[in-house]
C-alpha positions in Angstrom: -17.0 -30.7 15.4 -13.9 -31.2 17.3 -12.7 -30.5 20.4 -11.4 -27.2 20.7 -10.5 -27.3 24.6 -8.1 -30.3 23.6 -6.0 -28.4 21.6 -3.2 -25.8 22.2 -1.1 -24.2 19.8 2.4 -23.2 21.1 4.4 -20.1 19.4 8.3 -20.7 19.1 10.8 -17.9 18.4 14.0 -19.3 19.8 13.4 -18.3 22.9 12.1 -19.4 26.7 8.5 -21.4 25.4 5.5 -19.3 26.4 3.6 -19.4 29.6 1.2 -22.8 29.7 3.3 -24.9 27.4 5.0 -26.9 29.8 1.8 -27.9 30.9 0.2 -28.2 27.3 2.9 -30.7 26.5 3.0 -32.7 29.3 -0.8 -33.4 28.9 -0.7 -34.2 25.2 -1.6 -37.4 23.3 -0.4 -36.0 19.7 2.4 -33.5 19.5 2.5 -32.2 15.7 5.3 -29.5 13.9 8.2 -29.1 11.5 10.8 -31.1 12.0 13.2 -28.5 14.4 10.2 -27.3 16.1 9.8 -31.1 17.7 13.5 -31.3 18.4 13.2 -27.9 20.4 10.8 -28.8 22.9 10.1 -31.3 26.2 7.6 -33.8 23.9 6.9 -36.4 26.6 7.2 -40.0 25.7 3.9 -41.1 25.6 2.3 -38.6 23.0 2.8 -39.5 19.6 5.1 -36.9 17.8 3.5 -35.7 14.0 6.3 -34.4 11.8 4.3 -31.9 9.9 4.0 -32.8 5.8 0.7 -32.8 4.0 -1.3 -30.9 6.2 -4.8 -33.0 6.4 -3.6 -36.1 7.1 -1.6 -34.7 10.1 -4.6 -32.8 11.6 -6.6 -36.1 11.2 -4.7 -37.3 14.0 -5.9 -34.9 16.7 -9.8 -36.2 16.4 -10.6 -37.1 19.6 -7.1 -36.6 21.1 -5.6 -34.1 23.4 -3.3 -32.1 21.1 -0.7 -29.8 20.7 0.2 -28.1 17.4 3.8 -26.5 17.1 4.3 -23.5 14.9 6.5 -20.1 14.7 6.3 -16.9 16.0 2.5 -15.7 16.8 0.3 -19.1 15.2 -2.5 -16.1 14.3 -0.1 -13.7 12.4 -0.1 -15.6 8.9 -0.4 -18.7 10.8 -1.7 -22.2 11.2 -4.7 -21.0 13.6 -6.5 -19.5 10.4 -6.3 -23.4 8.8 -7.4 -24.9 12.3 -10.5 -22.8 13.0 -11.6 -23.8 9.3 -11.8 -27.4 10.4 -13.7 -26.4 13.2 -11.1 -26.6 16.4 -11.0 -23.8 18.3 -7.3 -23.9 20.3 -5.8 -22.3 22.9 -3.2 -20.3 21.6 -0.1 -19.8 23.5 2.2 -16.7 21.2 5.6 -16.4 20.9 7.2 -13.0 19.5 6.5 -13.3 15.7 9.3 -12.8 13.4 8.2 -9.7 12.1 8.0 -8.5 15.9 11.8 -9.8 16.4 13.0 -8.0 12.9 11.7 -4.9 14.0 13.3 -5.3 17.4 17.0 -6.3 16.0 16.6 -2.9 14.1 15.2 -0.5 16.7 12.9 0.8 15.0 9.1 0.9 14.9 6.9 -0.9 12.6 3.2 0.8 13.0 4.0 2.2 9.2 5.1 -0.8 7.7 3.0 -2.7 5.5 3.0 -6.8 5.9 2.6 -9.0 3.1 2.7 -12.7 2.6 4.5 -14.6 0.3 4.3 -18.1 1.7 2.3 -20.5 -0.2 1.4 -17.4 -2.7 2.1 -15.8 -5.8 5.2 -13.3 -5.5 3.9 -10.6 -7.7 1.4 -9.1 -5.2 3.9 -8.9 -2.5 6.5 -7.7 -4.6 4.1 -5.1 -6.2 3.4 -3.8 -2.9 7.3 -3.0 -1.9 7.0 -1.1 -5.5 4.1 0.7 -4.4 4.8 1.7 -0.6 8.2 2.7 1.1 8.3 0.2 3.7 7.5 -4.0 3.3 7.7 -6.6 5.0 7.4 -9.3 3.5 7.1 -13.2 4.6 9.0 -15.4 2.4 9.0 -18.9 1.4 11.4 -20.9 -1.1 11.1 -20.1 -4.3 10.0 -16.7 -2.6 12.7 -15.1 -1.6 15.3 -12.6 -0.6 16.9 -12.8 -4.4 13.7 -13.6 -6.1 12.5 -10.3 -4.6 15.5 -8.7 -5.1 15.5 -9.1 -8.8 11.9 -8.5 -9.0 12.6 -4.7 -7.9 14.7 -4.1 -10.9 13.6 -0.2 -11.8 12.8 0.9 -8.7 15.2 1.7 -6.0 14.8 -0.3 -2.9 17.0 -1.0 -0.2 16.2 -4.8 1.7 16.7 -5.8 4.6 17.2 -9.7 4.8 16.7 -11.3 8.6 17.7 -15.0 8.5 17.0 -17.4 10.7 15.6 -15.1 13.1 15.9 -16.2 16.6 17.8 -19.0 15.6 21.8 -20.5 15.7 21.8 -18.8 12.2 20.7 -15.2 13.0 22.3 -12.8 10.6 20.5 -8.9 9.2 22.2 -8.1 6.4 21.3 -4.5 4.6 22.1 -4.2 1.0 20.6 -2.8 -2.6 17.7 -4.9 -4.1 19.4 -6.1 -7.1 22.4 -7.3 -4.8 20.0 -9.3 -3.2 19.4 -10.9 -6.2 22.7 -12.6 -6.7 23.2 -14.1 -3.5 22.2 -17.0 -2.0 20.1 -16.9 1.8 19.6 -19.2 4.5 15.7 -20.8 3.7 14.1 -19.1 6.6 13.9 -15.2 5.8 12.4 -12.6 6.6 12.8 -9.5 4.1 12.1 -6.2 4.7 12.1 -3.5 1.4 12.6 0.5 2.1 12.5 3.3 -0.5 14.5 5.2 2.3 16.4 3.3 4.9 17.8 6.3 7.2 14.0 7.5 7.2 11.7 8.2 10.4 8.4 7.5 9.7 6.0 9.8 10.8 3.6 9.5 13.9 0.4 7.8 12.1 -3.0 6.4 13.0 -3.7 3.2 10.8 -1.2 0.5 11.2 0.8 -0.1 7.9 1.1 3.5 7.0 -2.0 5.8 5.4 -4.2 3.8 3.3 -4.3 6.6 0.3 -2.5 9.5 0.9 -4.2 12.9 2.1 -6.2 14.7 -0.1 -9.4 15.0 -1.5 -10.5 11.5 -3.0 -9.8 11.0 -6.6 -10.3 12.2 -10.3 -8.2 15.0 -8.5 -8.3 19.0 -10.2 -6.3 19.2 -13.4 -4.3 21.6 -12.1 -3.5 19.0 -9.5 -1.1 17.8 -11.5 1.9 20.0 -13.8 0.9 19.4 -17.5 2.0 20.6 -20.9 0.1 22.9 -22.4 -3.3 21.0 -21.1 -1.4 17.6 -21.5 -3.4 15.8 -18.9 -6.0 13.3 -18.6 -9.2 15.2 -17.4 -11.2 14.8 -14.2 -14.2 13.5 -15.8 -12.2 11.0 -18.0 -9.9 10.0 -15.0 -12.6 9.0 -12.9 -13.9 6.5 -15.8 -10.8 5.3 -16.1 -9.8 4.6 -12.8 -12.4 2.7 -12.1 -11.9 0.1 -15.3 -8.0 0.0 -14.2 -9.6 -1.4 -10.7 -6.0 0.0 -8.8 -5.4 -1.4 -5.5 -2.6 -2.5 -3.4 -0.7 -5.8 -5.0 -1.6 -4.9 -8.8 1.2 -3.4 -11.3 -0.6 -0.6 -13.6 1.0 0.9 -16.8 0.0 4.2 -18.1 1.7 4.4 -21.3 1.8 7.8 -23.6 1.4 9.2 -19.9 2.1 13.1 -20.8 1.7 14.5 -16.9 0.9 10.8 -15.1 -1.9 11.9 -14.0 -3.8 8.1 -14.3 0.0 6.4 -13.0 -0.1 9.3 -9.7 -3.9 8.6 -8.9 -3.0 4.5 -9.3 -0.5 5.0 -7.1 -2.7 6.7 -4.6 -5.0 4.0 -4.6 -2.3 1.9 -3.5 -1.1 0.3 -6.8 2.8 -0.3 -8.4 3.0 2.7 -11.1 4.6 2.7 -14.1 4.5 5.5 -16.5 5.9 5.5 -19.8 6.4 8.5 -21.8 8.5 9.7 -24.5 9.2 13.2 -24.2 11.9 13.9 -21.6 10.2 17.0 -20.7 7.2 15.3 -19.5 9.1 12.3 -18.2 10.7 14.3 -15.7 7.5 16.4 -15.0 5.7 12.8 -14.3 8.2 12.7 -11.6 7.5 15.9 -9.9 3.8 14.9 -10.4 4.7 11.8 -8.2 6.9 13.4 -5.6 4.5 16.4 -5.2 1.7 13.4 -4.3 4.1 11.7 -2.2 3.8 8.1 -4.2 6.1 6.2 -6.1 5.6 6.4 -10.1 8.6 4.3 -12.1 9.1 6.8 -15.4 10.4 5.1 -17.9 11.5 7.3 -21.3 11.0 6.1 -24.2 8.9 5.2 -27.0 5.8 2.9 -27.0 5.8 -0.1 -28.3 9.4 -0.7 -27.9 9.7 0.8 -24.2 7.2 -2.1 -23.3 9.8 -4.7 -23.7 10.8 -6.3 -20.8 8.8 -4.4 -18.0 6.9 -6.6 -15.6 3.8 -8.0 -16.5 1.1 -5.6 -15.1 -3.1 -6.4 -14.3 -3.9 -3.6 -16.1 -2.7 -0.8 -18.6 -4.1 2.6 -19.8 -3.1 4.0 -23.1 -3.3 7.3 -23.2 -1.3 7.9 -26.0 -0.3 5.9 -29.5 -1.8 3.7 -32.0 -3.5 0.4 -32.6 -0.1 -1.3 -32.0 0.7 0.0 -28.6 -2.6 -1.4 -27.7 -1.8 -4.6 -28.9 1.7 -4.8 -27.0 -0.3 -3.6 -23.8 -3.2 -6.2 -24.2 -1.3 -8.8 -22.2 -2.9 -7.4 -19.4 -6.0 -8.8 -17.7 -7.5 -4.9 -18.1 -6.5 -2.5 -20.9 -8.1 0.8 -20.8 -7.6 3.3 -24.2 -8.8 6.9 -24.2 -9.3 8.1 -28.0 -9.8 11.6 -29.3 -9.8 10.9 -32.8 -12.9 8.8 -34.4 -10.8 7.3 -36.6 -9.0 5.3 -34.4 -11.8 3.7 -32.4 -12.4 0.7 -35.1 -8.9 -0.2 -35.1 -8.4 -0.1 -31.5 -11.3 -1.9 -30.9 -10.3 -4.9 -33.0 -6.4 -5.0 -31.5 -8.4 -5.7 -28.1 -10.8 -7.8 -29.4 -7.6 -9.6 -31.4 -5.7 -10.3 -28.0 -8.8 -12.0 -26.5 -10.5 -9.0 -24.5 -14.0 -8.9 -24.3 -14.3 -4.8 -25.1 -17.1 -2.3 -24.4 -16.5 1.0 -24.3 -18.0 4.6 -24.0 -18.0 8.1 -25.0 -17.5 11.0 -22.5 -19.0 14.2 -23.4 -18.6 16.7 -20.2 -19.5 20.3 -19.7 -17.8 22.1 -17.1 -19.7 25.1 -15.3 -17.6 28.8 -16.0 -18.2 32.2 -14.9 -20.1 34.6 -16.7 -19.2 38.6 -16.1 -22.5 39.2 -13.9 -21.5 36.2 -11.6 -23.6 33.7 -12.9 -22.5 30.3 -14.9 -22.5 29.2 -17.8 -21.8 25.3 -19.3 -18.3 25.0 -21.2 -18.2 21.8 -23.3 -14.9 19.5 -23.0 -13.9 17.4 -26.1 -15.5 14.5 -26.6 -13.3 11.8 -25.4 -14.3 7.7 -26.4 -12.8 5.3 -23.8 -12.5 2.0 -24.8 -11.9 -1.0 -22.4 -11.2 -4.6 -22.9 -11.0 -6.8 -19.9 -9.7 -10.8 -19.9 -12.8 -13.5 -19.3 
């Protein structure tokens, strides 16, 4: 195992080095880091200086050697300590101020209510499904990863970013500006972005850093009359809670809920920490899914109009619910890697169930027959049988 009291990892934000490094540096035999993190700092001439590329081959050269690793902001916040202490090293770590720290700092304004997510060396879409989900990002970036990509990703919901470049650097520059202008610009390579439903909003005084998990309320598969419906228009307790868990919401994941009368499944998805998007053809109910949203304080994208043809060129979700149309809705949906269909009518089970099985979901499915307790005159209860409802489900291998 190596050494870990040989190794130091130093934190650089632009600013004075941190306590220790001095010393660190002096003392080293290898001296490894990015290019303009080598040129920034007193390497002495004796060590051997490690331009950072492919990773292993670098670390190879601090076996048996006093060592000093170079990396930016705090080395534990999304850093390179997570990689070291894999191989078995366990460094000294010497911070600087990370560059979400610095961000937050340039803006005056706190950051206990902000959720962090990492786009560097990852898929975009769960990062970017989180700043459609939650009303304040921030979000580390990479090439490829960026300020515009994110920007343009964002289309449909409205999102104001916030794009830090070269934070703590000859460079600097916040610039404030709608997502989708974001998306036609070009940014210096080191960014940090920051999305907000509401920019001129104080967050409120919380408990859990990045903001309540799920907000208050009791659990889910919430009361109908949780939510404003049509004339009984609403996906059903007993049902909901089925569904839910075969959509699997949780925070990076986009979920449809298509035909979705009062959004019920698209609200609860969104309290679970999801990116919502309802679809729904009746303008009545398309502005009732939004109430249904605001009233749960969670962001639901509505978008009118009919299904199949609405589906075309929304973002590719991890799971849809159909909670309303045929056999061919199903089929547009089933690009999903979980499709979820609730059926009243008998006849449409067979149908469904091949559309699924045709887009190359293995399916299973149940039927839900629930009886609610009611009140009888003399105080006692009686059981009230719900309709029947089948739920099909097809999920991808």
């Amino acid at each position: 195992m190596p050494d870990g009291a040989n190794l130091t990892v130093i934190g650089i934000d632009g600013g004075d080095l941190p306590p220790g490094a001095d010393l660190a540096l002096a003392a080293a035999e290898v001296v490894l880091g990015g290019a303009r993190h080598l040129r920034s700092v007193p390497v002495p001439p004796s060590a051997a200086c490690v331009e950072l590329g492919p990773v292993e081959p670098a670390l190879e050269r601090l076996v048996g050697r006093r060592g000093v690793v170079l990396a930016s902001g705090d080395p534990g916040f999304f850093g390179i300590v997570r990689l070291l202490r894999e191989r078995g090293h366990e460094p000294v770590v010497l911070p600087a101020r990370s560059s979400v720290q610095l961000l937050f700092a340039r803006l005056g304004r706190s950051w206990d209510d902000v959720a962090v997510v990492s786009a560097h060396g990852r898929a975009l879409g769960p990062a970017v499904n989180v700043c459609r989900a939650r009303p304040a990002v921030a979000v580390l970036t990479a090439p490829g990863a960026g300020p515009a990509e994110i920007g343009a990703a964002l289309a449909g919901w409205p999102r104001t970013l916030v794009v830090a470049e070269d934070l703590g650097g000859p460079d600097e520059r916040l610039t404030t500006l709608p997502a989708a202008e974001a998306a036609a610009r070009d940014w210096h390579p080191l960014t940090v972005v920051l999305s907000l439903r509401d920019p001129d909003a104080v967050p409120g005084r919380g408990w859990h850093a990045g903001g309540e998990p799920v907000p208050p309320g009791a659990g889910w598969a919430l009361p109908d009359d949780a939510f404003g419906h049509r004339a009984g228009m609403v996906t059903k307790a007993e049902v909901r809670a089925l569904v839910l868990a075969r959509l699997a919401p949780r925070p990076g994941s986009l979920v449809w809920d298509v035909g979705a009368g009062s959004g019920s499944v698209a609200v609860e998805c969104a309290r679970l920490g999801a990116a919502a998007l309802a679809v729904e053809r009746r303008a009545d109910d398309a502005a009732r899914i939004a109430a249904n949203a605001a009233a749960h304080g969670v962001d639901v994208r509505v978008v009118e109009g009919e299904a199949p043809a609405a589906l075309a060129g929304l973002p590719r979700p991890e799971a849809v619910f159909v909670g309303g149309g045929g056999p061919e809705v199903v089929a547009a949906a089933s690009g999903a890697d979980r499709v979820v269909v609730a059926l009243a009518a008998l006849d449409r089970i067979a149908p469904t169930r091949a559309a699924l099985r045709d887009a190359g979901l293995a399916v299973d499915g149940v039927q839900l027959a629930a009886s609610r307790f009611a009140d009888l005159p003399d105080g006692s209860v009686r059981l009230a049988a719900t309709n029947p409802i089948t739920i099909l489900w097809g999920t991808r291998p």
